[in-house]
C-alpha positions in Angstrom: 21.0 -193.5 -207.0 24.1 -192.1 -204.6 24.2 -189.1 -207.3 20.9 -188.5 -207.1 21.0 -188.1 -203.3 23.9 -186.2 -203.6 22.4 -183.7 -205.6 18.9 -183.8 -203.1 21.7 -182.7 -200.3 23.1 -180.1 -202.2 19.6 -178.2 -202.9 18.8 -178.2 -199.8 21.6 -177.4 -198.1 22.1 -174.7 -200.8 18.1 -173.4 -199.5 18.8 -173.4 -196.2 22.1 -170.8 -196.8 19.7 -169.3 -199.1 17.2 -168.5 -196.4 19.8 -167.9 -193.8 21.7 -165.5 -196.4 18.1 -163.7 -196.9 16.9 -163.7 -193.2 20.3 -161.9 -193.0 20.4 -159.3 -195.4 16.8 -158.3 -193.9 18.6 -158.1 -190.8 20.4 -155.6 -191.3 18.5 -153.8 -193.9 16.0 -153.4 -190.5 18.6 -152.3 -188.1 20.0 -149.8 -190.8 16.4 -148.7 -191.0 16.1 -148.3 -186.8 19.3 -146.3 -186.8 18.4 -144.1 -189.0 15.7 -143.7 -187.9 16.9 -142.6 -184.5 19.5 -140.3 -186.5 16.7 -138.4 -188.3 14.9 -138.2 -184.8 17.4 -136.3 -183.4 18.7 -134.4 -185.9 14.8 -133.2 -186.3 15.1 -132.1 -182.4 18.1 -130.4 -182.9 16.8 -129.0 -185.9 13.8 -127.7 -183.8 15.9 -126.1 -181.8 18.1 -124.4 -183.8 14.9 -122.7 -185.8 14.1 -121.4 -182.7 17.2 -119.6 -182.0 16.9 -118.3 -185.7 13.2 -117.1 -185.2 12.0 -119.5 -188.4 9.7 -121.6 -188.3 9.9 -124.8 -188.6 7.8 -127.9 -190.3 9.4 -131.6 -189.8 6.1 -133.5 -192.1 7.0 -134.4 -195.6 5.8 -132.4 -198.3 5.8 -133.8 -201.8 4.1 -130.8 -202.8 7.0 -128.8 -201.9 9.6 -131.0 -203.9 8.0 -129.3 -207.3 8.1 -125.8 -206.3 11.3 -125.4 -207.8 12.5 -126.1 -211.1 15.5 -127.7 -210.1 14.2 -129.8 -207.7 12.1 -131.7 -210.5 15.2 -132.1 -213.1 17.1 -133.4 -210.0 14.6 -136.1 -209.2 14.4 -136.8 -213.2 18.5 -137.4 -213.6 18.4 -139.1 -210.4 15.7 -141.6 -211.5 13.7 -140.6 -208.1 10.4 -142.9 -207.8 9.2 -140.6 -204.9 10.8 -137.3 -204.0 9.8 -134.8 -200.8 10.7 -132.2 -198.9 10.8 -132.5 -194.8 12.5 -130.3 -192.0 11.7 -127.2 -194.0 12.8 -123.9 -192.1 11.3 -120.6 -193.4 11.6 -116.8 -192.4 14.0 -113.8 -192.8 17.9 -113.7 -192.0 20.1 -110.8 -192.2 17.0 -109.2 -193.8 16.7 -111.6 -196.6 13.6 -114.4 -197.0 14.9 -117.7 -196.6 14.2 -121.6 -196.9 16.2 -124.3 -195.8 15.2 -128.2 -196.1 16.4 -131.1 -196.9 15.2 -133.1 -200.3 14.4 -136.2 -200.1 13.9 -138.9 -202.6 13.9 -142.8 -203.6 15.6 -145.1 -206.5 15.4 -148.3 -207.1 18.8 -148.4 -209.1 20.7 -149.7 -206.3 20.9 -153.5 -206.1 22.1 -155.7 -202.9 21.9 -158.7 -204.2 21.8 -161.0 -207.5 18.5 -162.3 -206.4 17.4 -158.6 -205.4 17.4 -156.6 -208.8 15.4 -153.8 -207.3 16.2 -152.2 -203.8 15.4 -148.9 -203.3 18.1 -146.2 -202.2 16.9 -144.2 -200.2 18.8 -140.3 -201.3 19.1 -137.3 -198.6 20.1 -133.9 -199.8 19.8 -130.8 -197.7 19.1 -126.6 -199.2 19.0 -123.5 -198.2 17.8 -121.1 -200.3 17.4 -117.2 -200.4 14.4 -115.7 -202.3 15.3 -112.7 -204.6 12.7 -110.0 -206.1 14.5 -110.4 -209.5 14.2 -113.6 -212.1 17.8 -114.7 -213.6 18.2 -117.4 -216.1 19.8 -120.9 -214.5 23.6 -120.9 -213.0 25.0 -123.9 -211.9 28.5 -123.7 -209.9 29.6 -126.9 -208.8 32.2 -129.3 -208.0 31.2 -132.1 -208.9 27.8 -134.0 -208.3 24.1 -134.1 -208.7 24.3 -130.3 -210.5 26.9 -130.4 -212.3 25.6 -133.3 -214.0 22.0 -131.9 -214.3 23.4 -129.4 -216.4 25.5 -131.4 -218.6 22.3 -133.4 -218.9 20.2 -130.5 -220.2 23.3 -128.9 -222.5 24.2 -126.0 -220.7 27.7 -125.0 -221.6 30.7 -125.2 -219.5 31.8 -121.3 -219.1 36.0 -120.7 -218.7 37.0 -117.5 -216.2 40.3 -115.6 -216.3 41.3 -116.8 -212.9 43.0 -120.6 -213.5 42.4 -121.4 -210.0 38.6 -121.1 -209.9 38.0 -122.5 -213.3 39.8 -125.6 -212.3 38.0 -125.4 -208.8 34.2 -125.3 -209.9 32.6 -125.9 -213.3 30.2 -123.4 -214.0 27.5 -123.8 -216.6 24.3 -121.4 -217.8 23.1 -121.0 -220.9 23.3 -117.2 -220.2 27.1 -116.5 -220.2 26.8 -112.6 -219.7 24.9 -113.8 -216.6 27.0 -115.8 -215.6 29.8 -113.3 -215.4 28.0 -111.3 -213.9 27.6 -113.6 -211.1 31.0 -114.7 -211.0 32.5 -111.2 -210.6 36.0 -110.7 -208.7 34.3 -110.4 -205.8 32.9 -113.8 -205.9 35.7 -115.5 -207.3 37.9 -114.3 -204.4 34.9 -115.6 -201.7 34.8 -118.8 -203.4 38.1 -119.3 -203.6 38.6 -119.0 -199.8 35.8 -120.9 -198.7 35.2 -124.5 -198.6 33.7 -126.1 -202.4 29.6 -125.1 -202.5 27.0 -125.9 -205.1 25.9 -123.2 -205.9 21.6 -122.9 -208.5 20.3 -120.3 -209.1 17.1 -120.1 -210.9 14.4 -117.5 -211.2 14.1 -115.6 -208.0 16.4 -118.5 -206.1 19.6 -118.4 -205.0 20.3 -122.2 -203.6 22.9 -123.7 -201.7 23.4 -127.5 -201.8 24.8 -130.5 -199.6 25.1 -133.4 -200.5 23.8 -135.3 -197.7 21.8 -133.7 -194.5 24.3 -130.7 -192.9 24.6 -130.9 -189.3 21.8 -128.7 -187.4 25.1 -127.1 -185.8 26.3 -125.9 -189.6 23.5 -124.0 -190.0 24.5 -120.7 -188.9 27.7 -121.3 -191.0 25.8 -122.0 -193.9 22.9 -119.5 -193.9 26.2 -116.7 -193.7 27.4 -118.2 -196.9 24.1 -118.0 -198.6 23.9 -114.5 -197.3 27.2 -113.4 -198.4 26.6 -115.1 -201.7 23.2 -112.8 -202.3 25.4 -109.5 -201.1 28.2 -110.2 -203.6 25.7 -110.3 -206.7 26.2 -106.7 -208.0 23.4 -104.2 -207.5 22.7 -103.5 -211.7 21.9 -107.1 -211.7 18.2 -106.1 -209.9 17.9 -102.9 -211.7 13.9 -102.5 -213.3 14.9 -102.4 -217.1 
């Protein structure tokens, strides 16, 4: 009888932490939520802003649409395991005479788990592009670091390309299934850019010439990174958009 009583205790004493433990983790799922939230509210301000002073315009809704207008995008959202994938804050118009988009990519998992008795929250994934439009087609050219890319085209068996200089080879992985191409790219030129700037991820694929962030880039990078992107277009050698 005491041991049955015992045990009565015990479950509900174990319920009530369970239920406290629960109320909690909501808790701060919601305030995580609210500040981000507030983050993403100002950033899109800022971001407002900041297309202003470039002369783009600017769209904060959520496109989903968008998210499948380039190849890349879709075999990202496929290695990621993305349930939902959009595009919001997207920027469009010319700098330094060349078309341009910048956005950032958004999209949801539900491989992320909190708790034992939670097996599926979902993750909620931010990356950030900008992108230059070219009036040429290329085959696919990954140069990354390390990260979502790099592993894309692993994924899809592109090969991993070795360069004469040591120092970029051990720097970036670069993978296409066009290797003439992708020397091409690469040239001396590039190499020695690269190798003084901070690591980029680097796609290109058809007329696109995309540069990725990992995670949102500040609104006050943006001039910083729209000159990379710009440089990056101006060191792909001239022959390369020569009319066969």
């Amino acid at each position: 009888m005491k041991d049955g009583f015992v045990e009565i205790v015990f479950r509900i004493v174990a319920a009530i932490l369970g239920v406290f433990v629960l109320m909690f983790s909501f808790l701060v799922l919601a305030i995580k939520s609210l500040t981000r939230q507030a983050e993403q509210s100002r950033r899109r301000d800022l971001l407002t802003l900041k297309a202003q002073d470039l002369g783009l315009t600017f769209n904060a809704e959520r496109r989903a649409d968008f998210a499948h207008k380039y190849g890349f995008l879709g075999k990202l959202g496929i290695t990621g395991g993305a349930l939902r994938q959009s595009c919001i804050n997207v920027m469009t118009g010319e700098h330094d005479e060349n078309p341009i988009t910048l956005f950032d990519y958004y999209f949801v998992t539900d491989d992320f788990r909190v708790w034992w008795w939670a097996p599926s929250w979902e993750m909620h994934r931010y990356l950030s592009f900008i992108i230059v439009s070219m009036k040429s087609d290329f085959p696919e050219l990954t140069i990354a670091n390390e990260g979502f890319f790099s592993k894309i085209a692993q994924a899809i068996g592109f090969d991993d390309i070795d360069f004469e200089s040591h120092a970029f080879s051990q720097l970036y992985t670069v993978r296409s299934k066009d290797k003439k191409f992708a020397y091409d790219f690469c040239n001396a030129q590039m190499i020695d850019y690269l190798l003084d700037q901070p690591t980029m991820t680097i796609e290109v694929e058809k007329d696109a010439l995309a540069l990725s962030f990992d995670d949102q880039f500040n609104a006050a990078q943006t001039d910083a990174h729209l000159s990379h992107v710009t440089k990056l277009r101006s060191l792909m050698p001239n022959y390369l958009f020569d009319t066969p």
